[in-house]
C-alpha positions as CSV (number, residue, x, y, z in Angstrom):
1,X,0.0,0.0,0.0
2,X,1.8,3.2,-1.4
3,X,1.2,6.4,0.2
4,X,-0.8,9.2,-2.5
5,X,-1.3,6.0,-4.9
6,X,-5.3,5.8,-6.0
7,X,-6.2,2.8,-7.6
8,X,-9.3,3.4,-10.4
9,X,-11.4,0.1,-11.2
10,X,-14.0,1.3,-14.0
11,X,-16.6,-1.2,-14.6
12,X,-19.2,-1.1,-17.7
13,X,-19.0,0.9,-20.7
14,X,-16.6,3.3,-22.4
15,X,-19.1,6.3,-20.9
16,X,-17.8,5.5,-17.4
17,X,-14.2,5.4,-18.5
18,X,-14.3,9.1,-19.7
19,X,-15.5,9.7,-16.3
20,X,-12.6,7.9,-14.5
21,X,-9.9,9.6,-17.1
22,X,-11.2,12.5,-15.9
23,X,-11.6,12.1,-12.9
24,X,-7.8,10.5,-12.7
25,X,-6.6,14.0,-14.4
26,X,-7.8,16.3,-11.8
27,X,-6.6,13.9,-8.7
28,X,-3.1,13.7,-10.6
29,X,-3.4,18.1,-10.6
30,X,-3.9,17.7,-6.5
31,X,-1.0,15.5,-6.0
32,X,-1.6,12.0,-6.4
33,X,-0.4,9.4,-8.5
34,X,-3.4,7.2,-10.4
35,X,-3.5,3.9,-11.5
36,X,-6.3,2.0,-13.8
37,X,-7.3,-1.6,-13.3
38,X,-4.3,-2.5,-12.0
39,X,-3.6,-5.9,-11.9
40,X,-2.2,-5.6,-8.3
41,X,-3.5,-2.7,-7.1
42,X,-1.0,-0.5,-4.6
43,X,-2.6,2.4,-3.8
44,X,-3.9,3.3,-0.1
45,X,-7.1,4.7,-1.9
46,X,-9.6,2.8,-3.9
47,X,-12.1,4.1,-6.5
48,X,-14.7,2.2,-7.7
49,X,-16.6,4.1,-10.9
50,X,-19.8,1.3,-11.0
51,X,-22.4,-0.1,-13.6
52,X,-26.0,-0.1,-13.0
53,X,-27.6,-1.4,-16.1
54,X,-28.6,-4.8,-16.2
55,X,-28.3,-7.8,-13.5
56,X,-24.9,-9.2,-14.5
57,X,-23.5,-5.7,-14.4
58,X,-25.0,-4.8,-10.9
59,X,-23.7,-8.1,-9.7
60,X,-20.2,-7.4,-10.5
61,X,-20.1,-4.0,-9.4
62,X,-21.2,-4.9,-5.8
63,X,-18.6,-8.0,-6.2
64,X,-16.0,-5.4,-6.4
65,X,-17.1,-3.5,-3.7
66,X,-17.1,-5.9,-1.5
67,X,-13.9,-7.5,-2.2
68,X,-12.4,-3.8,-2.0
69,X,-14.3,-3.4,1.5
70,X,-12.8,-7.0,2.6
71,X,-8.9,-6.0,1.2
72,X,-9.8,-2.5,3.4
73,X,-10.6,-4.8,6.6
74,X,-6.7,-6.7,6.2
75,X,-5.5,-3.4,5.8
76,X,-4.2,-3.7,2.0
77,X,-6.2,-0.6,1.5
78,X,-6.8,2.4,3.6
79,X,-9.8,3.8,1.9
80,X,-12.9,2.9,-0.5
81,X,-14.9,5.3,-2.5
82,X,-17.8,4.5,-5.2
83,X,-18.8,6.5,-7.9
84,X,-20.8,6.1,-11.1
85,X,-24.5,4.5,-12.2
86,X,-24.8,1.9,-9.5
87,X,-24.2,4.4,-6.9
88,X,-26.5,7.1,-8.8
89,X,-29.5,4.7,-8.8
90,X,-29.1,2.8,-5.2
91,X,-27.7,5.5,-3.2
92,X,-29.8,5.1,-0.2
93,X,-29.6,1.5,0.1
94,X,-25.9,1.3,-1.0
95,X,-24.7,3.0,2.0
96,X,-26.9,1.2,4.6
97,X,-26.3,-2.3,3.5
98,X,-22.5,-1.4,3.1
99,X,-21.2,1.3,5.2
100,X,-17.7,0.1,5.2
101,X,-17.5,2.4,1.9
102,X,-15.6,5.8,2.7
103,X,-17.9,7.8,0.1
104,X,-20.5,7.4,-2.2
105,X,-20.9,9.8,-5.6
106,X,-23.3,9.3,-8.3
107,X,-22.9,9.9,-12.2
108,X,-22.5,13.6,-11.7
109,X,-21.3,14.7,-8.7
110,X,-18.3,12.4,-8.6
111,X,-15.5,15.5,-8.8
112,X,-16.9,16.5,-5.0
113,X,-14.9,12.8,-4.4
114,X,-11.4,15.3,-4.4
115,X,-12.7,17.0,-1.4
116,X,-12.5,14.0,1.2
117,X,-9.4,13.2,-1.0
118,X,-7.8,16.5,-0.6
119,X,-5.4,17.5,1.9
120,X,-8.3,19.6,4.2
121,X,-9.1,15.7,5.9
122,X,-6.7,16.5,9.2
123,X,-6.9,13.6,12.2
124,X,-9.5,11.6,10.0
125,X,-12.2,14.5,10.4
126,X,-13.9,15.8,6.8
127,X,-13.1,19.6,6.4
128,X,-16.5,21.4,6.8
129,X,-15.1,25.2,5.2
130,X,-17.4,24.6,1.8
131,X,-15.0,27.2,0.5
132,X,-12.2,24.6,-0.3
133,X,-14.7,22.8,-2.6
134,X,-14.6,25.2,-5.5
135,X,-10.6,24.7,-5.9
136,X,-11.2,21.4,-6.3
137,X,-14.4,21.1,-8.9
138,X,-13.7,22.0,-12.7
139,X,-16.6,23.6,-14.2
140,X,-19.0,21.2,-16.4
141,X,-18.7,23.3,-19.6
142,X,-14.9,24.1,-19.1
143,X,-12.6,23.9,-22.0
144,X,-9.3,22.3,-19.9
145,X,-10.9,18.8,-20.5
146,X,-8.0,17.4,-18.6
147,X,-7.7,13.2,-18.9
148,X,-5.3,10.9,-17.9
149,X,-5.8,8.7,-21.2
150,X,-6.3,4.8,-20.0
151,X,-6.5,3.4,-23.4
152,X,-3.5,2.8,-25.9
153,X,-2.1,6.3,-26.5
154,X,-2.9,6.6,-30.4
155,X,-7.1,6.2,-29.7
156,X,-9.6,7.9,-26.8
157,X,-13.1,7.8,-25.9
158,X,-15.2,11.0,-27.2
159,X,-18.3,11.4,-25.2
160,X,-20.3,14.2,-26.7
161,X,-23.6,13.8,-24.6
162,X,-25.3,12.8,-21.4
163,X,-28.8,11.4,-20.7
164,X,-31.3,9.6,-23.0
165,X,-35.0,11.1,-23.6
166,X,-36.0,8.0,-25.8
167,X,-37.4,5.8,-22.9
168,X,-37.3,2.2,-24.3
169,X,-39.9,0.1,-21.8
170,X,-36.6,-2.0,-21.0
171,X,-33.9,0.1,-20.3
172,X,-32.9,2.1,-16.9
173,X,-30.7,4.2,-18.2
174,X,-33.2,7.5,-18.4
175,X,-33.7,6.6,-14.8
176,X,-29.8,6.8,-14.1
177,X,-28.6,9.4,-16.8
178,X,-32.0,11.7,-16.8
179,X,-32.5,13.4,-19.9
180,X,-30.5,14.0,-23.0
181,X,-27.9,16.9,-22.6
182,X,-25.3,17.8,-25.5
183,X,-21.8,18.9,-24.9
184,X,-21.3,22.3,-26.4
185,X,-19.8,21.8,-30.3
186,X,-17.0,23.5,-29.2
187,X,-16.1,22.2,-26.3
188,X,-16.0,19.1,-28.0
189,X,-13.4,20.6,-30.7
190,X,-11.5,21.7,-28.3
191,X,-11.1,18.5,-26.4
192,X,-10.3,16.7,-30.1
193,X,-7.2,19.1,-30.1
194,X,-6.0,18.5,-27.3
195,X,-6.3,15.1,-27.4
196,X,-4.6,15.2,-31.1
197,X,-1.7,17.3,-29.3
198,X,-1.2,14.4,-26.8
199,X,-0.8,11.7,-29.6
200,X,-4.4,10.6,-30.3
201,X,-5.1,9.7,-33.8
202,X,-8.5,7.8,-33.4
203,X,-11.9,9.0,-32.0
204,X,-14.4,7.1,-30.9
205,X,-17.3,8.9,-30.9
206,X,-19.9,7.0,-27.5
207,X,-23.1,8.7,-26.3
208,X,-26.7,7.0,-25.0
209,X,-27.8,8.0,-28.6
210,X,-25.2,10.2,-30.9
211,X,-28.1,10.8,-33.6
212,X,-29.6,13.0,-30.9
213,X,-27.0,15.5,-30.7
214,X,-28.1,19.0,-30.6
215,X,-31.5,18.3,-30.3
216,X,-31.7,19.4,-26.5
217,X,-29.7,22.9,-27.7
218,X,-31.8,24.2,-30.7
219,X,-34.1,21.7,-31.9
220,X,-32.0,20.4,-34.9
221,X,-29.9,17.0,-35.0
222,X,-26.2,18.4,-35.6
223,X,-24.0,15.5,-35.4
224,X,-23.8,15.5,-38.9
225,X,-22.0,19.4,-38.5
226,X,-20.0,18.2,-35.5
227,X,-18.5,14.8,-37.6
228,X,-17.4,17.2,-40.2
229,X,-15.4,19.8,-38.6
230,X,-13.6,16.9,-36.3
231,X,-13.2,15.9,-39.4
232,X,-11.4,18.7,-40.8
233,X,-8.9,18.7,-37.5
234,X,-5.5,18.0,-38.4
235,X,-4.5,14.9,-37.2
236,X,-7.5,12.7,-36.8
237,X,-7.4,10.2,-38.7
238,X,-10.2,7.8,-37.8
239,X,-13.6,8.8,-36.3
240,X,-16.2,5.8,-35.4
241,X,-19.8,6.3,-34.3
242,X,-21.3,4.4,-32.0
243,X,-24.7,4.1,-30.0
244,X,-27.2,5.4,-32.9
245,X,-30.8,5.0,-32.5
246,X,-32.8,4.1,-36.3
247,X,-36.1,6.3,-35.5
248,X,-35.4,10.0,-37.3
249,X,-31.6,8.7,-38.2
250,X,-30.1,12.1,-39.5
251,X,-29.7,11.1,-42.9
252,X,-26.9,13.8,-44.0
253,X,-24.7,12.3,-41.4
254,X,-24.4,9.5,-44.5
255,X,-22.7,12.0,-46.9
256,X,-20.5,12.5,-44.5
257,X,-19.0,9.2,-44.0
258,X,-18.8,8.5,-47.5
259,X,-17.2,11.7,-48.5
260,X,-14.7,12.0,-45.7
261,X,-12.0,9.7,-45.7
262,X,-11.1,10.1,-41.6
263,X,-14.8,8.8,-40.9
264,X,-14.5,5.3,-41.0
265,X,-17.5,3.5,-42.9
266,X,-18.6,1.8,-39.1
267,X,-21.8,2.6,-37.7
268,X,-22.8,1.2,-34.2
269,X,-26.8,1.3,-34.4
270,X,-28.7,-0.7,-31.7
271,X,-31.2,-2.3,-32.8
272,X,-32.9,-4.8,-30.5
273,X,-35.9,-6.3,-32.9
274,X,-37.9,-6.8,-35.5
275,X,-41.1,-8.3,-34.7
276,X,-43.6,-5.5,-34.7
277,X,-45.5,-6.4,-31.8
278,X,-42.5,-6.7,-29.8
279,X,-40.9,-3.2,-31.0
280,X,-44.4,-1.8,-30.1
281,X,-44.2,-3.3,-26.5
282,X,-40.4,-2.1,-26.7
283,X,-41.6,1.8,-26.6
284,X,-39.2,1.5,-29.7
285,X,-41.4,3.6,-32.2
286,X,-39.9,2.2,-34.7
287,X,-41.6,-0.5,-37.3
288,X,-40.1,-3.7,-39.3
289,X,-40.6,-2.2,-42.5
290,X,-38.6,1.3,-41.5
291,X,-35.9,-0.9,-40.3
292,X,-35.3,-2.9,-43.4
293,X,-35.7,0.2,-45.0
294,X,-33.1,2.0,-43.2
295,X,-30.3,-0.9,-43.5
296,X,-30.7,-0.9,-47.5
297,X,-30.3,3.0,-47.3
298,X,-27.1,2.7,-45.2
299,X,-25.5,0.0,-47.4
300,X,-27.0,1.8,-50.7
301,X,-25.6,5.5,-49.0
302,X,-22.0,4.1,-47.6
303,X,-20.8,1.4,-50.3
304,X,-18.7,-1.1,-47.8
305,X,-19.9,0.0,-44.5
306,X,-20.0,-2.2,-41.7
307,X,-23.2,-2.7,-39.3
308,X,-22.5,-3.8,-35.4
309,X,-26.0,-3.8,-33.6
310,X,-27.5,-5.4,-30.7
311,X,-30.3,-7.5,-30.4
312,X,-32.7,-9.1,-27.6
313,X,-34.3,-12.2,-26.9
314,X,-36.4,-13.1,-24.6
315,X,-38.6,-9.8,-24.0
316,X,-41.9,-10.6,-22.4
317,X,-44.3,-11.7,-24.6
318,X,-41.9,-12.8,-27.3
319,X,-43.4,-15.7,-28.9
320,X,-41.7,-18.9,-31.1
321,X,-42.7,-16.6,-34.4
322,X,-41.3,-13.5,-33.1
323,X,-38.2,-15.1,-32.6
324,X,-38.2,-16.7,-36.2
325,X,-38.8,-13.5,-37.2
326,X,-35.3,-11.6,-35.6
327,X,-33.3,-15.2,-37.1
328,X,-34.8,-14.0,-40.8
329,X,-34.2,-10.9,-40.5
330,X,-30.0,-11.7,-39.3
331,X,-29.8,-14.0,-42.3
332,X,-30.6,-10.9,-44.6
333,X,-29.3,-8.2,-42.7
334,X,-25.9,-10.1,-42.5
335,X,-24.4,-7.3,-39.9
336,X,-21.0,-7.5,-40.0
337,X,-20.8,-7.2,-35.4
338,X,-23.7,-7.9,-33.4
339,X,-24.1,-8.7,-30.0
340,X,-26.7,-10.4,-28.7
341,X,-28.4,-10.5,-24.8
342,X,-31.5,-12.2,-23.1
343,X,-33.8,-9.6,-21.5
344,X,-33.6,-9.4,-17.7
345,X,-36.3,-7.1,-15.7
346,X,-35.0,-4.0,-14.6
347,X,-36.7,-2.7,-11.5
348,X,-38.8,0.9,-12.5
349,X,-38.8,0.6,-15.9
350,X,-41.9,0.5,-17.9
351,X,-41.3,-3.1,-19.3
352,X,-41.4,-4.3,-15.5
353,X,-44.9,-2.6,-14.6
354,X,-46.4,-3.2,-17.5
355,X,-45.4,-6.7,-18.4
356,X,-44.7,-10.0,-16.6
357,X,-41.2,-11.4,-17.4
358,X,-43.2,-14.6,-19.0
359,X,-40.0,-16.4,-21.3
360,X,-38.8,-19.1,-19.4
361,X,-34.9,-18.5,-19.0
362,X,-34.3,-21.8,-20.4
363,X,-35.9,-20.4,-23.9
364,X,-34.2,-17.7,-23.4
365,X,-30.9,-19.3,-23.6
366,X,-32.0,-21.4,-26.3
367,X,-32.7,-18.4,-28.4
368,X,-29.2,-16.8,-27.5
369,X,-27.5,-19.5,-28.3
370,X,-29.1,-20.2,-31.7
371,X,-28.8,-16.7,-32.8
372,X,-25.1,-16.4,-32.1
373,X,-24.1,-19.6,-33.6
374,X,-26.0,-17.7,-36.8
375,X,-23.8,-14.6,-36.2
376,X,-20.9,-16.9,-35.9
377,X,-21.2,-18.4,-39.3
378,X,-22.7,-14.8,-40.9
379,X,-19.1,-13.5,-39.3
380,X,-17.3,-15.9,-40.3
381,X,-18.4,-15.5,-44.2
382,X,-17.6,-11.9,-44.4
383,X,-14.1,-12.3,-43.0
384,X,-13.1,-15.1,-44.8
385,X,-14.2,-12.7,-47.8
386,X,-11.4,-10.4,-47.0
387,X,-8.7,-12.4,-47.7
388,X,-6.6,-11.3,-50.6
389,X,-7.8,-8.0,-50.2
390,X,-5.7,-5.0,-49.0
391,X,-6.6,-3.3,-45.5
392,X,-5.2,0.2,-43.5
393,X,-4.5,-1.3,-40.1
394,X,-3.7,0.5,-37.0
395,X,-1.0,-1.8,-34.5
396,X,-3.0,-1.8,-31.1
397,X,-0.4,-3.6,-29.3
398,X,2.1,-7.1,-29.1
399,X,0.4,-10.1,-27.6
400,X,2.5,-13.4,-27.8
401,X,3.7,-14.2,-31.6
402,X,1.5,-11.6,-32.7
403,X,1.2,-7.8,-33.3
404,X,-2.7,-7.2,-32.6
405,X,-4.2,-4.3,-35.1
406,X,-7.4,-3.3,-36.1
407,X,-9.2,-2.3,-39.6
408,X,-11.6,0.6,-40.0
409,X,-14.0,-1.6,-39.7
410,X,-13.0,-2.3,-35.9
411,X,-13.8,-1.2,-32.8
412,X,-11.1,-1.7,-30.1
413,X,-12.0,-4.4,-27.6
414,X,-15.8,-5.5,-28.7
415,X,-15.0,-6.3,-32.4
416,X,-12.3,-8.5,-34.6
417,X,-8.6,-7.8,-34.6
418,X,-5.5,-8.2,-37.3
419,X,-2.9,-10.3,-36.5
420,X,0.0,-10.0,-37.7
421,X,3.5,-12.0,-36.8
422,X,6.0,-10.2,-34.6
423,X,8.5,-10.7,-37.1
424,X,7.8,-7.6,-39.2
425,X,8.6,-5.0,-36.7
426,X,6.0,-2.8,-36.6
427,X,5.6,0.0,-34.4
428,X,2.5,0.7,-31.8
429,X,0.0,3.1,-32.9
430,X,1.6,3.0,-36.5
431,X,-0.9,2.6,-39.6
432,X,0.3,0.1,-42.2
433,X,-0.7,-1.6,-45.2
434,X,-1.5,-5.3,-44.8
435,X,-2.5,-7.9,-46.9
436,X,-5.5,-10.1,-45.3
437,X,-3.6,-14.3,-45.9
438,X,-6.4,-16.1,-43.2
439,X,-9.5,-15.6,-41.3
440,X,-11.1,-17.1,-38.4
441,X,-15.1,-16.4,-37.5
442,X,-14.2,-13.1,-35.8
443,X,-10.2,-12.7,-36.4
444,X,-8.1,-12.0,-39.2
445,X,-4.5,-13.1,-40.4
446,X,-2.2,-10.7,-42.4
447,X,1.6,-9.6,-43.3
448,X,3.3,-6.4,-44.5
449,X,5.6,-8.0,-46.2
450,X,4.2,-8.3,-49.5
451,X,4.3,-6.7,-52.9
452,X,2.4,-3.4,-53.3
453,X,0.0,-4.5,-56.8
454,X,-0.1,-7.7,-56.5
């Protein structure tokens, strides 16, 4: 346990990672050193930034509490803090059924976490001058955007929003987030050029629902606009899109990711069904026909462009031709990613007062399992279609025999990698030309060292 070490664990998605990089930035300004998932951790302070979501990821966030709490009762660690969605939605029940915790903070008022951090704690007792606070706290809208970057220095996270106001009948996150709220366009530019000036060549773009953007500000949908001039910012050389929602998709954002070359043809657009009457019990307000139409305009709009979605089984009500229907609609939408999950109830949301949870889990596995084996072979076909062919890959990192890269076509962590033998010498965070010789069902196989034309 090393004096002025904190030790950041970041559970759940990319969202909450911006939070702990920034977080991690302004306790590194106050004097402390910061480490991220460590796998040993050192530090005498703990911070635990949560997931509330679903089941599985509530389940794991209280693991690590609790196994935090237990290395605080050996002494390994002096103190334990939590911060993030679980801690935003269970507050109240958080800190009476584990009071071991130092601090709780929710989604938003995590930075107040550098007050019992700071210096002003003297004997053990919390400094009560409110003065000290505002030395601590960097203003929501400010254009520092300091982060300590936790991902490979060549690629960041670029949250651009907060909140969702579309109120699917499943999902908690309204409840957790509250309502959509856009970063200002320029705070956002401004954070891309810093982030170019410390080395970052690839964006990817994360919000509850990116096609949203500037709708809370004036009324128009202007991620479109903000695409194009991060676009025009020298040095970015990728930009990916992810979390879109298909009803009113901003259809000039298209133009823009066929006409700029930096904006790579990925789009990351949840979809969850098909069935009618299940995207009508959904709260999806969106319709079978409107989706097929939607996919044929993206492919007919961005020649080459690569789908990841993610679908559902299992939401109640979902009967054996609902299901057949999501299994015909995979087979012809052939989506280059998708994930796949089995609905769970989440307390407060309109899916669990309106409906009973009526799928047997067995089913529900059974469906899981027989739409990803589909995926698998869909995924496997389009890779294997790729050998021969040429590809701009960006070197992620060396694991064993293996320098691990990624396409365009790739996000880091969720989607397939390049590999490419050790042998080449290659350098991290280094684009290079590399010709596709294998493929498994989600990986591919490729060398440099071939002859440019053939």
């Amino acid at each position: 346990m090393k004096k002025g070490v904190i030790d950041f664990i970041t559970l759940g998605c990319s969202k909450n990672l911006v939070d702990s990089e920034r977080l991690m930035a302004m306790c590194e300004a106050h004097g402390y050193r910061c480490t991220h998932d460590s796998e040993h951790p050192e530090g005498e302070v703990a911070v635990i930034n949560t997931c509330g979501f679903i089941a599985d990821a509530k389940e794991e966030s209280i693991n690590t509490i609790l196994e935090f709490v237990q290395a605080k009762e050996q002494g390994l660690v002096k103190r334990v803090y939590v911060m993030g969605c679980l801690s935003e939605r269970y507050l109240a029940d958080l800190e009476h059924e584990i009071p071991e915790v130092d601090g709780w903070y929710g989604k938003f008022d995590y930075q107040k976490l550098l007050v019992d951090l700071s210096r002003c704690e003297v004997r053990g007792a919390r400094c009560e001058d409110s003065s000290c606070t505002d030395s601590y706290l960097v203003p929501r809208t400010s254009y520092l955007v300091p982060r300590k970057l936790t991902t490979p220095r060549h690629y960041a996270y670029l949250k651009i929003s907060e909140g969702c106001d579309r109120h699917c009948a499943y999902c908690a996150i309204p409840i957790i987030t509250g309502k959509h709220r856009s970063r200002p366009m320029e705070e956002i530019l401004h954070e891309v050029r810093w982030l170019v000036s410390q080395g970052v060549k690839e964006f990817q773009v994360i919000a509850q629902e990116l096609t949203y953007y500037g709708i809370d500000i004036d009324g128009q949908q202007h991620i479109a606009e903000l695409i194009e001039k991060m676009s025009d910012i020298e040095g970015v050389e990728w930009i990916r899109l992810h979390y879109a929602y298909p009803a009113h998709f901003p259809m000039d954002l298209l133009r823009v990711m066929r006409e700029r070359k930096n904006v790579c043809r990925y789009l990351d657009i949840a979809l969850q069904h098909i069935s009618d009457p299940v995207l009508q019990r959904m709260q999806r307000h969106f319709t079978k026909q409107e989706t097929y139409d939607l996919i044929t305009t993206l492919r007919r709009e961005v020649p080459g462009i690569h789908l990841r979605t993610t679908l559902m089984v299992g939401f109640p009500g979902e009967t054996d031709e609902d299901f057949r229907e999501l299994m015909d609609f995979t087979r012809w939408a052939r989506f280059e990613r998708m994930g796949a999950f089995a609905y769970s109830e989440e307390e407060g949301t309109p899916s669990a007062r309106l409906y009973i949870d009526d799928v047997p889990e067995e089913v529900k596995q059974q469906r899981l399992d027989r739409l990803m084996r589909l995926q698998q072979n869909i995924s496997a076909e389009i890779e294997a279609a790729k050998v021969g062919t040429v590809m701009r890959v960006i070197i992620d990192r060396v694991e064993g025999d293996y320098y691990v890269g990624r396409t365009e076509f790739c996000s880091p962590e969720v989607d397939p990698e390049v590999l490419i033998p050790v042998g080449e010498a290659l350098t991290i965070g280094m684009f290079y030309e590399v010709k596709i010789t294998d493929s498994e069902a989600f990986d591919l196989y490729g060398t440099t060292n071939f002859e440019h034309g053939e």
